[in-house]
C-alpha positions as CSV (number, residue, x, y, z in Angstrom):
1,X,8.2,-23.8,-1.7
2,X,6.1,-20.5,-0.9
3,X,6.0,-18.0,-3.7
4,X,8.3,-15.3,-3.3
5,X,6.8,-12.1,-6.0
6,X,4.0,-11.4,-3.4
7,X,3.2,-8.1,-2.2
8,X,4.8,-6.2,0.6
9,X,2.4,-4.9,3.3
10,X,3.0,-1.1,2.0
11,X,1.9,-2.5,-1.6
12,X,-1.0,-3.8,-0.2
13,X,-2.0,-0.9,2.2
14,X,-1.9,1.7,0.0
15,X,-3.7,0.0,-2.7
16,X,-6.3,-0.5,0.1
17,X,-6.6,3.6,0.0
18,X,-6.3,4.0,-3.6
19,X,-9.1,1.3,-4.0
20,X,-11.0,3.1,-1.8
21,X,-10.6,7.1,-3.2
22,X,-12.1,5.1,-6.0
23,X,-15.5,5.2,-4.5
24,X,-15.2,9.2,-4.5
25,X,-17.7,11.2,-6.4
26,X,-15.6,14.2,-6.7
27,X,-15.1,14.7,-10.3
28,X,-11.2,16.3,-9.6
29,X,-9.8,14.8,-6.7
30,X,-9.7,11.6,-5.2
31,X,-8.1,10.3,-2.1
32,X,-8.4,7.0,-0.2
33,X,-7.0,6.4,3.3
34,X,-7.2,3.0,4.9
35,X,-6.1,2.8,9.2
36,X,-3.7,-0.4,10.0
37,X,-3.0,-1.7,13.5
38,X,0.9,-2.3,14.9
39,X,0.3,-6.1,13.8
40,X,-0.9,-5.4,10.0
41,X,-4.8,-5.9,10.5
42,X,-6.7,-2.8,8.6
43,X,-9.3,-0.9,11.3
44,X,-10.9,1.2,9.0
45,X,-11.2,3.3,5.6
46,X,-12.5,6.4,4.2
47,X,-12.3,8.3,0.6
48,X,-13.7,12.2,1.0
49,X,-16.6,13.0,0.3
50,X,-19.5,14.8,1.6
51,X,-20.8,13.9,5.0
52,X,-24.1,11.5,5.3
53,X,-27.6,13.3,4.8
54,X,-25.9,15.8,2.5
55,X,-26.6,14.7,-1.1
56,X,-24.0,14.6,-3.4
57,X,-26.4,16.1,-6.1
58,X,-27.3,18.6,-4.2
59,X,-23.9,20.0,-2.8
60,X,-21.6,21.7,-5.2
61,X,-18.3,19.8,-6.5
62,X,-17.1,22.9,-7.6
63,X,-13.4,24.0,-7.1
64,X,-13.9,28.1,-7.9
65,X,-16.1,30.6,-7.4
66,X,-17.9,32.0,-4.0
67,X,-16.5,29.7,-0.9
68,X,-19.8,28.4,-0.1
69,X,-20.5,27.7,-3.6
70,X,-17.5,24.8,-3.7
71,X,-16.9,21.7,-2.2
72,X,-13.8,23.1,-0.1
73,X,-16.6,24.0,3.2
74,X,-18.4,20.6,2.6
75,X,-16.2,17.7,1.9
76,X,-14.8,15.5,4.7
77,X,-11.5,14.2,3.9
78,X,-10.6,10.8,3.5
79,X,-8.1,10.6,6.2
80,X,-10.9,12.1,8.7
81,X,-13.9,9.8,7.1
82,X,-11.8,6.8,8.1
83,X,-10.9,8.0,11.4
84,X,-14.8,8.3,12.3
85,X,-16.0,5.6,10.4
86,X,-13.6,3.1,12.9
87,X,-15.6,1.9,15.5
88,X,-13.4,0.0,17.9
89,X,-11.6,1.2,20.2
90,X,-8.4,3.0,20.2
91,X,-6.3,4.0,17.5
92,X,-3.5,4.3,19.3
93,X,0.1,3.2,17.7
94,X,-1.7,2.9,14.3
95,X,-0.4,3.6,11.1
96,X,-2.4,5.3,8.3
97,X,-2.1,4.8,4.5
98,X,-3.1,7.8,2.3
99,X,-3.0,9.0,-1.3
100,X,-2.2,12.1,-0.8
101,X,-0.5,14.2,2.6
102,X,-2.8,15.1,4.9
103,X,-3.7,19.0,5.1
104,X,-3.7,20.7,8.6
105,X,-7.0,20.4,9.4
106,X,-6.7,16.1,9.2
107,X,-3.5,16.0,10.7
108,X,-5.2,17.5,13.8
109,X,-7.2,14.3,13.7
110,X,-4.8,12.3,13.0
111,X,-2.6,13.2,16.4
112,X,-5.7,13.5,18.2
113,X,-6.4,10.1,17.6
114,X,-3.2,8.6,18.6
115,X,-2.0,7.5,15.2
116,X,1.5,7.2,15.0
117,X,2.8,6.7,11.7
118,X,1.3,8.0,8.0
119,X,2.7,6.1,4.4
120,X,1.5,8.8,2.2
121,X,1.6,8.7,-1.5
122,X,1.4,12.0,-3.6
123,X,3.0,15.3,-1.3
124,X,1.8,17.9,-4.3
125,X,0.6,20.6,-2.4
126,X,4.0,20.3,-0.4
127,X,4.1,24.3,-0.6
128,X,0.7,25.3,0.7
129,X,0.1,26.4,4.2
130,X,-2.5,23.6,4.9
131,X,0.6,20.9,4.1
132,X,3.8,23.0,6.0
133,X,1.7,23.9,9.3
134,X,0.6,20.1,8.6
135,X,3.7,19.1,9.1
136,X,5.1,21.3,11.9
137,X,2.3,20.2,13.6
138,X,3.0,16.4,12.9
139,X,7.0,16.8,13.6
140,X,5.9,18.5,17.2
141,X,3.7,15.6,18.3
142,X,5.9,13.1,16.8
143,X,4.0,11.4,14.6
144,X,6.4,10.1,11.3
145,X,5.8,10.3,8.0
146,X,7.0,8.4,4.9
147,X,6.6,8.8,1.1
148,X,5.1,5.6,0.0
149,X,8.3,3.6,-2.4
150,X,6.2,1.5,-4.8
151,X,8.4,-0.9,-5.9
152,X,7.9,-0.8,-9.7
153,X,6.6,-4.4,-9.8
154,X,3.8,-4.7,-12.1
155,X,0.9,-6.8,-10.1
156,X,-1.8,-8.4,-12.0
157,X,-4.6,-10.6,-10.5
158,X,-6.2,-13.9,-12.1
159,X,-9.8,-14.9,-10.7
């Protein structure tokens, strides 16, 4: 008889991206995204961070002061690292597991790139411009979105 307290494909998705924001440097935020195909198979991930070549002890990770003097102009987000770190082919009818809802400038990206669906976990800047216009733009090119409904099940693994 198959065991019946295993994961569902949501659990395991979005621990995929919350596995990955773990390999973020930034000291305040991080965020994991991880790309699925239509038949469950991941395509790619991505955490944010800065892009390659630009050393992360070099660029600021600071959240105030002049623009240009934070990480807001530098850091590529996680939904947009795993979008151009996937190097197949299409990612058409995909569906896209991320910590936290995408902010305007990914969900460009995201439509762009023919993903269909996002699972998204935290929605805490709900009230900002970069999340609203976000997700008027999402609603217009019919992309869904769902809250991610963990399902209170403590998991443990044994090696």
């Amino acid at each position: 008889m198959k065991r019946e307290d295993y994961i569902s494909w949501d659990e395991y998705f979005m621990g995929v991206a919350k596995l990955s924001g773990l390999r973020s440097k930034d000291p305040s935020t991080q965020v994991g995204a991880c790309i699925v195909s239509s038949d469950n198979k991941i395509l790619s991930m991505g955490y944010n961070g800065f892009p390659m070549g630009c050393s992360d002890d070099v660029f600021p990770w600071e959240k105030t002061g002049e623009e240009e003097d934070t990480k807001y102009p530098y850091v590529t987000h996680s939904e947009l690292n795993a979008i151009l770190n996937y190097r197949g082919g299409s990612l058409a009818g995909a569906r896209l597991y991320v910590s936290l809802f995408p902010c305007n400038e990914c969900a460009k990206a995201i439509i762009q790139s023919g993903i269909k669906e996002i699972v998204y976990g935290c929605d805490k800047y709900a009230q900002q411009m970069s999340v609203r216009t976000s997700k008027r733009m999402l609603d217009a090119a019919g992309v869904a979105y769902r809250r991610y409904e963990p399902t209170g099940r403590v998991v443990t693994m044994e090696l």
